[in-house]
N, C-alpha and C positions, 0 to 999 in steps of 0.2 A: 168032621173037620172042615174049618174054613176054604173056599177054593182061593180066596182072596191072596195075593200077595203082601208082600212086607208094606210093612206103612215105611214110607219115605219122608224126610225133612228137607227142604229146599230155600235157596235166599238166592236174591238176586235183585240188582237196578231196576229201576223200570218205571213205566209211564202210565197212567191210566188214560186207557180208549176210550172204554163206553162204560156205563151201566146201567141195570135196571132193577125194581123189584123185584124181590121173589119172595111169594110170600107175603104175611104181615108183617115179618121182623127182618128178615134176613134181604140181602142184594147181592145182585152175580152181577162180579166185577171184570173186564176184561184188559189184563194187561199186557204191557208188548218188554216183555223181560230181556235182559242180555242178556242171559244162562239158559233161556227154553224158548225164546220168541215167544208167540202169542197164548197166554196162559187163561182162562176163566177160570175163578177162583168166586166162593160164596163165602162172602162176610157175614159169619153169623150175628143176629141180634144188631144190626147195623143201625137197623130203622129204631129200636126199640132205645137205647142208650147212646147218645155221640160222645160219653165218654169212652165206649169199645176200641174206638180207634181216631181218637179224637178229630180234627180237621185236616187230617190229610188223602181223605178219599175223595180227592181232586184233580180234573186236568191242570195240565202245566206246570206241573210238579214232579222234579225226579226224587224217586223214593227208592227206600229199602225195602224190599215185601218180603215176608218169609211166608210158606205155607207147607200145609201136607198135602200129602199126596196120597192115596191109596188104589190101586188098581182096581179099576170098575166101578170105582164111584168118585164125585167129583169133589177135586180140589178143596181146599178149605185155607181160609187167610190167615195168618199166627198174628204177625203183627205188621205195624208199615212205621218206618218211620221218614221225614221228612231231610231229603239232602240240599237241593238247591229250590229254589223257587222263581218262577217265571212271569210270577203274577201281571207285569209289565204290559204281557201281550192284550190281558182285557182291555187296556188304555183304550185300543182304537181296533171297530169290528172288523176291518181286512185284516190285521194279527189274526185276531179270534178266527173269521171264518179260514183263514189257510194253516194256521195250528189245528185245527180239527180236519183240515184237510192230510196234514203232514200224517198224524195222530193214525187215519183211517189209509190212509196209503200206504204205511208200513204195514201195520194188521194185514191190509189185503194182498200185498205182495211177500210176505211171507208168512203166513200162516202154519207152517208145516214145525212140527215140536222139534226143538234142539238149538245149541249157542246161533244168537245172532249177533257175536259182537261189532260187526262191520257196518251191519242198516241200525243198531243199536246206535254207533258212535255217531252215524249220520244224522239220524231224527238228532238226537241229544243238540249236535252242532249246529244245528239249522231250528231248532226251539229256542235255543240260546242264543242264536241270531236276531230271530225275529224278537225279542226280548228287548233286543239290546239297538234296535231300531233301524234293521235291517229293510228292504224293499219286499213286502210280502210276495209279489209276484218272484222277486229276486229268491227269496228262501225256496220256497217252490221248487222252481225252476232249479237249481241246485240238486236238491234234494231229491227230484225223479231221474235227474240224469246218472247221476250215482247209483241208486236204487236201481235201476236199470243194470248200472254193472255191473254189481254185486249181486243179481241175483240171476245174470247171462243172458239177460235176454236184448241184449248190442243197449241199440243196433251196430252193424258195420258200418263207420264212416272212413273208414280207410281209403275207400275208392270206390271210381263211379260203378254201378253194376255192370256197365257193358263192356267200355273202355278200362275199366281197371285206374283211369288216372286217379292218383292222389289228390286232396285239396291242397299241398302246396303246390302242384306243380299244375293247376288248371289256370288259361291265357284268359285271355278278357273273351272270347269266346266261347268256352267250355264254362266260367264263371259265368256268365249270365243265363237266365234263364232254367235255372236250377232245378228240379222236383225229387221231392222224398218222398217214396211209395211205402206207405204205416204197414200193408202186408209183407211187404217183401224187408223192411225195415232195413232198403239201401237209398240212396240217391243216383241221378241220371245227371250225366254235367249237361251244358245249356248244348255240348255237340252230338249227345243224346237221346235228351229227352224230346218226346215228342207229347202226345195228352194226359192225360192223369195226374195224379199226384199232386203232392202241396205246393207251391210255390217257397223256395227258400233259399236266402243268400249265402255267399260264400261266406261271408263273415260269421253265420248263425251256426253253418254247419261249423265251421273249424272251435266254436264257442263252445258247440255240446260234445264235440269230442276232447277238448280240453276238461271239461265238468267231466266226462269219466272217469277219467285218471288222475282227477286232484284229489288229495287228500283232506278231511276236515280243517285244518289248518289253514292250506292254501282257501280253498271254497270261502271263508270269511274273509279274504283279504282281495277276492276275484271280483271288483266290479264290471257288470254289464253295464253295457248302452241300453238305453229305454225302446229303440227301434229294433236292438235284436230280443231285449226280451219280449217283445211287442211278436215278434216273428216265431220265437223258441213256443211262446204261449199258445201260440195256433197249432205247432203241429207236437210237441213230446204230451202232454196229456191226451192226444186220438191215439197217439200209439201206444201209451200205455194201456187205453180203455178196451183198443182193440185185442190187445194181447190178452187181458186179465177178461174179458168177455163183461166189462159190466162197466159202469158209468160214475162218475160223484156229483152231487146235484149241485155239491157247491160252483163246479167247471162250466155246468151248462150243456148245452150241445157241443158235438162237433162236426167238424164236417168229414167225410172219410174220401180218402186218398189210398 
């Protein structure tokens, strides 16, 4: 008798990340589903016929995927079909390279199998932003601060780490001279802080604590100034990289704080 479990059927939204060869016919595909998060699934015969699944095993594209499932072996693709398309972002390579950044940021910060309707609805909204001729550095930025909340990892910008003040309630004093420490993932007002940490203004921090707690909706209708996102850009991709322990080559260096 088989040990294997029931064969399952599955359908669900989703995006495709990456993929590769396997094989001479077949490609393992990895997508970032709202029903399981991140799924690798093997398009049989992909390479061999593009009528299989005609042109839509492509980024930028939200799809329909269905596949099976069977315990202890891996996934297999039924079929995909095509719901919106983003094609737009190819226009101009800073879409391209921060859609492949968005794409690979969701993968890595949630990886773990089960509904991700929340970072699901986030990528979606922030791909169809940038579509639709959004500030790439802007979608980004968005899209880690949120991702950030939805998956708890803050940070705390409630108040300063020592003093406990608020950002509304910091003088032109405690406002100057800012630092957000990416370990501790708090900030020190300027009547705190002494060496370390990022340099960042009051306006950036109250920026990324508003991006927590906006909903998709609002996040398109939220424009930045070019000098906070100029500020936001330096320090929420260290904190993410430090957290998740790994880097994206499209960000480049950072510095740690």
């Amino acid at each position: 008798m088989s040990s294997q479990g029931p064969r399952s059927f599955k359908s669900s939204r989703a995006f495709l990340v990456r993929s590769a060869d396997r094989g001479e016919t077949d490609r393992l595909l990895y997508f970032f589903t709202e029903s399981d998060g991140l799924v690798p699934m093997v398009a049989k015969s992909a390479l061999r016929s593009r009528k299989r699944f005609g042109g839509s095993l492509q980024k930028y594209f939200l799809l329909d995927v269905a596949w099976t499932e069977t315990p202890g072996r891996p996934a297999f693709l039924g079929s995909i079909s095509l719901l919106a398309s983003y094609w737009e972002i190819l226009a101009d390579w800073e879409r391209v390279r921060h859609a492949d950044y968005l794409l690979e940021l969701a993968a890595s910060m949630f990886p773990q199998p089960g509904p991700k309707p929340k970072a699901f609805r986030i990528l979606h909204s922030e791909l169809s932003s940038l579509a639709s001729g959004e500030i790439p550095s802007a979608a980004a930025r968005k899209a880690e601060a949120s991702f950030l909340a939805v998956g708890g990892w803050g940070p705390d910008l409630g108040g300063c780490l020592r003093c406990g003040l608020p950002p509304v309630h910091l003088g032109r004093k405690e406002a100057r001279a800012i630092r957000f420490l990416l370990s501790e993932g708090r900030f020190l007002c300027g009547g705190c802080a002494a060496s370390g940490g990022l340099s960042i203004s009051l306006g950036a921090i109250r920026t990324w604590k508003a991006l927590q707690s906006s909903s998709p909706s609002l996040l398109r209708r939220l424009r930045i100034p070019s000098n906070i996102l100029e500020e936001l850009q330096g320090v929420i991709p260290g904190y993410i990289e430090l957290h998740l322990g790994k880097s994206f080559r499209s960000l480049g260096s950072r510095k740690k704080g």
